[in-house]
N, C-alpha and C positions, 0 to 999 in steps of 0.2 A: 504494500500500500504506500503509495508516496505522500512525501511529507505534505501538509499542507501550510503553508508560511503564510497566507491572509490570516487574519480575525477573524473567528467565526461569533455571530451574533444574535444572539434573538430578545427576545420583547423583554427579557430578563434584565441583561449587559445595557438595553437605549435608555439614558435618562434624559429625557423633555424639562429644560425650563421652563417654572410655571409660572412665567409669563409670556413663554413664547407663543401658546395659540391667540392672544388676546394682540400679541406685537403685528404677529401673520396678517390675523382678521381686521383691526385696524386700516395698516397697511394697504391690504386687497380692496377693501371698501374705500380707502383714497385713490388709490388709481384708476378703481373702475367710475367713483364720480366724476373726476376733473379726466380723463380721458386724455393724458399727456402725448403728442406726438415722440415724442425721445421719452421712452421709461425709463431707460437708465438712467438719463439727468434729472430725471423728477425724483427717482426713487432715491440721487444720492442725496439731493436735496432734502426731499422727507426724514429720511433718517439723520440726516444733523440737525436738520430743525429738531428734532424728539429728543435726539443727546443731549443738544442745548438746554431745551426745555425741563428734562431730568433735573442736569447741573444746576440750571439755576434757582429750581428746589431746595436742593440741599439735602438735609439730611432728615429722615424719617422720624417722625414726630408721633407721640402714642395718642391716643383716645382720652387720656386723663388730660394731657396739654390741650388737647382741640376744646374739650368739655371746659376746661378751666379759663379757657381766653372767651370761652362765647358765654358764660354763666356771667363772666367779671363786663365784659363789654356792654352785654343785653340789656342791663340795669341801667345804662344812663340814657336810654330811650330817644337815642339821638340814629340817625341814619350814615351821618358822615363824625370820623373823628379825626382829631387831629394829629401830626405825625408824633406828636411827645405821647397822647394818649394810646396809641396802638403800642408805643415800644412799651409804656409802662404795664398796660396790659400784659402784653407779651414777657412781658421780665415776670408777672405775677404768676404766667404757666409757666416760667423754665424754660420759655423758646429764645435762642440767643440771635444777641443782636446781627448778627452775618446772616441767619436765617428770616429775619425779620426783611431785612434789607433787600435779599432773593427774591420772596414774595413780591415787597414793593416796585424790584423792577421787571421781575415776572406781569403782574397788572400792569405795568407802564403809569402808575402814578407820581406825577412828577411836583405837582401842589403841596401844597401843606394840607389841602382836608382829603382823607381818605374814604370810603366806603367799606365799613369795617366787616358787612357781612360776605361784600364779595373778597376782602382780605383772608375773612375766616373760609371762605370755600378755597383760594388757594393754598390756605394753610392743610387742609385736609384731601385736598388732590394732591400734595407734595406726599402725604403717605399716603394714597392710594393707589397712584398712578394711574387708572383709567379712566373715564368719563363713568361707566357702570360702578365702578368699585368706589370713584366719589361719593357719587349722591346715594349708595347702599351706605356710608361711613355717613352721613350727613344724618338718613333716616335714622339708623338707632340713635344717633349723639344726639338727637333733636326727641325723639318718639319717648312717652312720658306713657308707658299699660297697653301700651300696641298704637296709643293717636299721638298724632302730631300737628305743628302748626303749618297751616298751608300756606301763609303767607312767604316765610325764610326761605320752604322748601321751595317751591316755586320761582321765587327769585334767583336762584340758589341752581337750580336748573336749566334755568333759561340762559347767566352767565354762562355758567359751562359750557354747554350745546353749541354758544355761540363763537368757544374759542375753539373746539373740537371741528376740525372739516371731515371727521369722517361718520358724523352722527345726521343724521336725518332729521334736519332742521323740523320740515312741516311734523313729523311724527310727535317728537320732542314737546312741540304748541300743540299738539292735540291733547298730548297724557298733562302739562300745564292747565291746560282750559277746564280738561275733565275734573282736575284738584281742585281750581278754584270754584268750581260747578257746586264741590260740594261739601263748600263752607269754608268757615273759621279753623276747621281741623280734619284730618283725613287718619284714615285707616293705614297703620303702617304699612299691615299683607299687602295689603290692594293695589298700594303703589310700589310694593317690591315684584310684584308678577308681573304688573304692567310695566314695569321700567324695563325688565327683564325682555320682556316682550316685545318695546317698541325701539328698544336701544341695540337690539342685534343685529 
């Protein structure tokens, strides 16, 4: 029997980064909407845009920090705040000021008043990394016995949507419209299925 020198393989030895179906599907849904004549200059494009995007994140932030900057912020019932008040917030969860500073040029906020809820969604897209994996971190941080408020989330979604080119804009407004439809608070489940559903 001769030797065999390749690698032999099976479904055992393949380990799949788990985030690589989500990087693919992404991906494939950009290409097939914008329809690039040269794929390969789009695609090399696409992928530094998203390196970038990563880096200028930083580093992974827990759920007790996200919770702690929108508990401490919510409270002063204001819509925009100021660049002192988000770093102080921000020092109050233990997000450092380098991480702070990502976010802010991540938004492209170059003022002094910022909009601290869409601050707090890229604070939570920086650990989740996907458009589905955000607004799923957004409902529990936000969901209070399975309900939550519809107004945040909403907001909150619509930012997103709009920075993501590979999510289905009119879809996105339709599961928005459905939430605001019905009410001041919504059903956690209902919009975990349907996100799941209209964000694929």
């Amino acid at each position: 029997m001769a030797d065999i020198k390749e690698p032999l393989y099976c479904a055992e030895q393949i380990k799949i980064p788990a985030d690589l179906p989500d990087i693919l599907k992404n991906y494939t849904k950009h290409i097939i909407r914008t329809q690039p004549t040269d794929i390969m200059t789009s695609s090399a494009e696409y992928f530094t845009r998203l390196s970038k995007q990563r880096t200028q994140m930083g580093k992974k932030l827990t759920n007790h920090q996200l919770e702690a900057f929108y508990i401490k912020v919510s409270k002063l019932d204001r819509d925009q705040l100021t660049r002192k008040e988000i770093e102080e917030a921000c020092s109050h969860a233990t997000v450092t000021p380098s991480q702070v500073a990502d976010i802010i040029t991540a938004g492209g906020w170059t003022g002094e008043k910022i909009p601290w809820l869409k601050f707090w969604a890229l604070l939570v897209a920086s650990a989740s990394g996907t458009f589905i994996g955000t607004i799923e971190s957004v409902i529990l941080l936000l969901s209070d016995n399975g309900v939550l408020p519809s107004a945040p989330l909403t907001e909150i979604m619509q930012f997103m949507a709009e920075r993501d080119s590979t999510q289905d804009q009119s879809k996105i407004q339709a599961l928005v419209n459905t939430i605001k439809d019905s009410g001041p608070s919504v059903n956690a489940d209902m919009v975990m299925v349907q996100l799941r559903k209209e964000a694929k």
